[in-house]
C-alpha positions as CSV (number, residue, x, y, z in Angstrom):
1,X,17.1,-8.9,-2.1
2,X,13.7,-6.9,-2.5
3,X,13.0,-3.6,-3.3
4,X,13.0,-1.5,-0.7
5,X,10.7,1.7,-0.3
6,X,10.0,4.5,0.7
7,X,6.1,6.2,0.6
8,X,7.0,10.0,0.4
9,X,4.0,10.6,2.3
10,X,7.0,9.9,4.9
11,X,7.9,13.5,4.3
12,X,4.7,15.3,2.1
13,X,0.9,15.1,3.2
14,X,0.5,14.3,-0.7
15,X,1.6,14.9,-4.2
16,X,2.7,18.5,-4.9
17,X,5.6,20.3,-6.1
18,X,7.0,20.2,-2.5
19,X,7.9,16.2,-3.2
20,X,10.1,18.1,-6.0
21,X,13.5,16.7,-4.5
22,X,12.7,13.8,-2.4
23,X,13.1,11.1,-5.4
24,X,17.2,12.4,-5.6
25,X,16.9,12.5,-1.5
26,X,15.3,8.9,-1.3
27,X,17.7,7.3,-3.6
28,X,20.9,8.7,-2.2
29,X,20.2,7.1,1.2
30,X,20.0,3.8,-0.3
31,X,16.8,3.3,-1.1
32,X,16.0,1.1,-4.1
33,X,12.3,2.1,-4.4
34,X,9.8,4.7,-4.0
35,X,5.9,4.9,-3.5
36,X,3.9,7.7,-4.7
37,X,1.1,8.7,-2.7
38,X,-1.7,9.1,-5.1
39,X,-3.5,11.9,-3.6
40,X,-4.0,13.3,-6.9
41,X,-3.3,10.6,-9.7
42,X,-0.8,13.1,-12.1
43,X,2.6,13.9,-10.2
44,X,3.3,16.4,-12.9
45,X,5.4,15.9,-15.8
46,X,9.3,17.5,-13.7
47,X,8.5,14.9,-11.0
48,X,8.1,12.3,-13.0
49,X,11.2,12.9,-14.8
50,X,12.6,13.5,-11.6
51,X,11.6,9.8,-10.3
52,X,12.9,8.7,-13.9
53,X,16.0,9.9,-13.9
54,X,17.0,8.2,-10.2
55,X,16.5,4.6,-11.6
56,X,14.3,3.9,-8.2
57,X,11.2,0.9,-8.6
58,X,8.0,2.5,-8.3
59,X,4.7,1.3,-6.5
60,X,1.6,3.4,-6.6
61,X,-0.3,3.8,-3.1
62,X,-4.3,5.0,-4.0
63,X,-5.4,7.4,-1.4
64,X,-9.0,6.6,-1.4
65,X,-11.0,9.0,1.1
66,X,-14.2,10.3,1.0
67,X,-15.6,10.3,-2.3
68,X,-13.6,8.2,-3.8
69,X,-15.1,4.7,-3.2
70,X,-16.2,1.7,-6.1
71,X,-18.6,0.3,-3.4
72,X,-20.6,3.5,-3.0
73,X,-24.3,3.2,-3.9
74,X,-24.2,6.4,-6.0
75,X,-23.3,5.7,-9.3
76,X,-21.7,9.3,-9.6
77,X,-19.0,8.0,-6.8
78,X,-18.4,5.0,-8.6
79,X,-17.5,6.5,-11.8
80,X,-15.6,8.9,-10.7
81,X,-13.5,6.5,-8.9
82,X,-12.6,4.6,-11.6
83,X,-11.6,7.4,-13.6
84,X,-9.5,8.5,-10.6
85,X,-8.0,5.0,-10.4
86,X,-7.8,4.7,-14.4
87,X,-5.6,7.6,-14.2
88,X,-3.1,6.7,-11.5
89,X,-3.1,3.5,-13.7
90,X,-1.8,5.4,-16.2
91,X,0.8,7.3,-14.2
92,X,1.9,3.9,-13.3
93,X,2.2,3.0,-16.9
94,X,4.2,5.5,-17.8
95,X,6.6,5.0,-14.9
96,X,7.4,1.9,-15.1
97,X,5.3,0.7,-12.1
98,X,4.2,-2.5,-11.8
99,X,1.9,-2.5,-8.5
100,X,-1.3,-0.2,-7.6
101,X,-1.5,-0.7,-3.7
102,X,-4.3,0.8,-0.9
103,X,-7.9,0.1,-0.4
104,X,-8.9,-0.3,-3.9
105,X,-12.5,-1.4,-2.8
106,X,-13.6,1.7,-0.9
107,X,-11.1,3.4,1.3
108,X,-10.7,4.9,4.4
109,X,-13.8,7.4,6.3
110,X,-16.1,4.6,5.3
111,X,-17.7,3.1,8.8
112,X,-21.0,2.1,9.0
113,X,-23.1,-1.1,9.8
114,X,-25.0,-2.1,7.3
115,X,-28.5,-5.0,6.7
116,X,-26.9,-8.2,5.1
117,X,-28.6,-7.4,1.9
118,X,-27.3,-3.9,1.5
119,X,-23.5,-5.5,2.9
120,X,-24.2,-8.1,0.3
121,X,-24.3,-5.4,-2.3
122,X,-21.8,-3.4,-1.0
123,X,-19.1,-5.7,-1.0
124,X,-20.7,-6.8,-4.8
125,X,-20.5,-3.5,-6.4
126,X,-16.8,-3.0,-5.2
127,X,-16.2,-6.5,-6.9
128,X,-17.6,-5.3,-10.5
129,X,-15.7,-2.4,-10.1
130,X,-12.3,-4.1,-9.2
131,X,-13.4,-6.1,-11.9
132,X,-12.9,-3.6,-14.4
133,X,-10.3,-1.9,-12.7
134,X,-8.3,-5.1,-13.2
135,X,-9.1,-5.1,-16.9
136,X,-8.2,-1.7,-17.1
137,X,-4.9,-2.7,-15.3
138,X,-4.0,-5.3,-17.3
139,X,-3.9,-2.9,-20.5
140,X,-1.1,-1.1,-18.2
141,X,0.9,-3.8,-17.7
142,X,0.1,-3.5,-13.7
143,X,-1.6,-5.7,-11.0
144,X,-3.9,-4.2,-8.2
145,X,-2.8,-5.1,-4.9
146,X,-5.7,-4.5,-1.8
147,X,-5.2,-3.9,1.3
148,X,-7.2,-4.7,4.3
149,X,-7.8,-1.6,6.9
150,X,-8.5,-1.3,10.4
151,X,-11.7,-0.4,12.0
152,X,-10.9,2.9,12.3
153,X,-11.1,3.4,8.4
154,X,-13.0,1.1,7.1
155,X,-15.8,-0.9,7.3
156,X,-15.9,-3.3,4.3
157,X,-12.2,-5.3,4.6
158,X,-10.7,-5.2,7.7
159,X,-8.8,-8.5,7.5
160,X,-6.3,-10.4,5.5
161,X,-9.1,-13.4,5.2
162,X,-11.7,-10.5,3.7
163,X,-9.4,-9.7,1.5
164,X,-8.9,-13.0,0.6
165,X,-12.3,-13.9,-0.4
166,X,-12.4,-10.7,-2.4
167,X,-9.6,-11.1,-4.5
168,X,-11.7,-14.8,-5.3
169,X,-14.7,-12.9,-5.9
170,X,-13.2,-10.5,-8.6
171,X,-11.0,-13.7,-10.2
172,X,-8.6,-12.1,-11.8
173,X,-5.4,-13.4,-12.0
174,X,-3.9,-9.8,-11.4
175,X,-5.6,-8.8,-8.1
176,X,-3.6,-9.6,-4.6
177,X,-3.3,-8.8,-1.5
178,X,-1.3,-5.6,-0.4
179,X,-0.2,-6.8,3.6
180,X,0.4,-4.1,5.9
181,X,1.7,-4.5,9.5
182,X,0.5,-1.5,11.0
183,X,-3.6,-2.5,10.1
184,X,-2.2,-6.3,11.2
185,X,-1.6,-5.3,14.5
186,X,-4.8,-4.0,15.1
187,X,-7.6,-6.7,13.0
188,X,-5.4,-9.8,12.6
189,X,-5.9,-12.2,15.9
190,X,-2.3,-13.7,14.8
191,X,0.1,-11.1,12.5
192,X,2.3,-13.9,11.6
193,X,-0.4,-16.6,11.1
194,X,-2.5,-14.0,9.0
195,X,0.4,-13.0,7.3
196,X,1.2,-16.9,6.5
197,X,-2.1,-17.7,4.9
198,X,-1.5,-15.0,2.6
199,X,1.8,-15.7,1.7
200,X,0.7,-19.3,0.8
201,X,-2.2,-18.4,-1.3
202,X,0.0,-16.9,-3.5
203,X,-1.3,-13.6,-3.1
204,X,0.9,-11.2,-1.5
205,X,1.6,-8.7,-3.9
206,X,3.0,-5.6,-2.0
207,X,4.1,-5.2,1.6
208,X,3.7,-2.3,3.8
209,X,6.6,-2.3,6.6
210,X,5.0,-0.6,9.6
211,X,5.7,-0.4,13.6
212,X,2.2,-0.5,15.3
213,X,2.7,3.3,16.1
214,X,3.3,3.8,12.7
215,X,7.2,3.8,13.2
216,X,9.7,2.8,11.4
217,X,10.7,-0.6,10.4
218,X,12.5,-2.3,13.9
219,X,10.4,-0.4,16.2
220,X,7.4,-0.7,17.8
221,X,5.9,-4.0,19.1
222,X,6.1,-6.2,15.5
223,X,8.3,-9.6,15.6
224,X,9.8,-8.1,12.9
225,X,12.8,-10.9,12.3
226,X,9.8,-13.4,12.2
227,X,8.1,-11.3,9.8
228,X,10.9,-11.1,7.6
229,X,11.9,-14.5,7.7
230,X,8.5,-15.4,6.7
231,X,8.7,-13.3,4.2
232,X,12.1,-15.3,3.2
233,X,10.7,-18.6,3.6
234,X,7.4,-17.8,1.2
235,X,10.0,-16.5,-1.1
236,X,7.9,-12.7,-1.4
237,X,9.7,-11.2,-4.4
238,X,8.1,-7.9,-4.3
239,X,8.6,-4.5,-2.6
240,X,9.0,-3.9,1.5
241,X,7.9,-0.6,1.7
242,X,7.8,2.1,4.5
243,X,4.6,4.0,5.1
244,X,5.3,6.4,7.9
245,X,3.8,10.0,7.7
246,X,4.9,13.3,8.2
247,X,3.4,15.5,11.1
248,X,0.0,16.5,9.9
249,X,-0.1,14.0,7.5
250,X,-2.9,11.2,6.8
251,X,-1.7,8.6,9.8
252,X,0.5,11.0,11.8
253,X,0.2,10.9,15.8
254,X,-1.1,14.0,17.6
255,X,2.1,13.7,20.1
256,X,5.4,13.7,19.0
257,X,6.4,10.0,18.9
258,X,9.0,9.8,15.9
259,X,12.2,11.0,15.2
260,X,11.8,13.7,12.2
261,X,11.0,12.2,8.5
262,X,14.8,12.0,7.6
263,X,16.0,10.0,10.3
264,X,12.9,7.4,10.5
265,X,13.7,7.1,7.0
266,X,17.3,6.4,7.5
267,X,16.8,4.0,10.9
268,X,14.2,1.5,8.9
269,X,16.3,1.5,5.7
270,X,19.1,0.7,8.3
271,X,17.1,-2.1,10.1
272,X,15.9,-3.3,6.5
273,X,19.6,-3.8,5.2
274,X,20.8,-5.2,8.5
275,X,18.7,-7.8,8.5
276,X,19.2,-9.1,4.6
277,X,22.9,-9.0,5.3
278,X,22.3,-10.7,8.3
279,X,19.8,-13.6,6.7
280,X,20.7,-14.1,2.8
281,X,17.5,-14.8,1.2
282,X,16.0,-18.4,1.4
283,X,17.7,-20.6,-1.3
């Protein structure tokens, strides 16, 4: 079976010594992996012991707002944002982690329309950095995983065929695609089709397991069975993770539409397990 996560950002708006605790928490309810939100790219030396010492995979999520973008025109930005991403390599290194997820190429707050010339070098400059960031990534023993946004934070990959094209851009054979449902539901005119031609590229390399209201796993309006089965059929090895958010955090609703943090946690790991002892994996 998969690894299956948790993002703590499911409890914590970001890293801090309030996500002291939730490694233990996430592992006793069954959870075989967690995802550090990268809000700042060193979790601090008691919780990453604390993460050690629970066994749990880890994935790394980048939280790339404003200022932190490789497709920026100021140089400045740029650098700084591979430093920023150099150094949650390195926290990946030293955990064990084998996957650096998010929006690797600029990140969320970034919407504008742009000449083709200046798109043209937009999209270039976050390929030489992602470029370098994949070198950088290989000395960690990691692989970059990008994920498409929606319109609402992004302008420069909104779809899994964007992100496509940019992963054969930067041609590195550790760059993928980091699939999320909740971003599907908004940009992709087919989930499952988009979803497909990802899969059979060979370039999923982390999934994001999000209702279209930023639920849990089982809710909301994704075909979920289909888009596990799928996931069976194309023989995904890597994590299913949940990114839900904790009120006030990054993607959090203004109206109370989720159970508290505990028990979304608990109902998608629930769904999750159901369904994999329901459908053994694809021989």
């Amino acid at each position: 079976m998969n690894k299956l996560g948790i993002n703590l950002w499911n409890w914590v708006p970001g890293l801090g010594e309030a996500c002291l605790g939730l490694p233990a928490k996430v592992a006793s309810m069954g959870f075989t992996a967690i995802e550090l939100p990268m809000t700042v790219p060193d979790p601090g030396a008691a919780l990453e012991q604390e993460i050690r010492s629970t066994g749990l995979a880890v994935s790394l999520c980048a939280a790339l707002g404003a200022g932190r973008d490789l497709s920026s025109f100021d140089a400045e930005v740029r650098r700084s944002t591979l430093q920023y991403l150099t150094q949650c390599l390195q926290t990946g290194e030293r955990l064990g982690a084998t996957v650096l997820a998010g929006p690797l190429y600029a990140g969320g707050g970034k919407r504008h329309a742009l000449p083709p010339d200046e798109r043209s070098r937009e999209w270039e400059l976050a390929v030489t950095g992602l470029q370098e960031l994949a070198r950088r990534a290989r000395e960690c023993g990691m692989t970059l995983a990008l994920e498409p946004l929606c319109r609402y934070r992004t302008s420069v990959v909104n779809t899994v065929d964007q992100a496509l094209r940019m992963i054969d851009d930067i041609g590195s054979p550790n760059v993928g695609l980091h699939y999320d449902t909740f971003h599907a539901c908004l940009e992709e005119a087919d989930l499952l089709s988009s979803l497909s031609r990802a899969l059979q590229a060979g370039k999923v390399l982390h999934f994001h397991a999000c209702a279209n209201n930023r639920g849990a796993p089982g809710q909301g309006l994704v075909p979920w069975n289909d888009v596990l089965r799928l996931l069976q059929e194309e023989h995904y090895r890597g994590h299913i993770t949940m990114e839900t958010f904790a009120p006030g955090g990054l993607d959090a609703s203004w109206v109370h539409v989720h159970p508290e943090p505990d028990e979304v946690a608990r109902s998608g790991l629930a769904f999750l397990r159901s369904f994999f002892e329901q459908h053994p994996p694809v021989a």
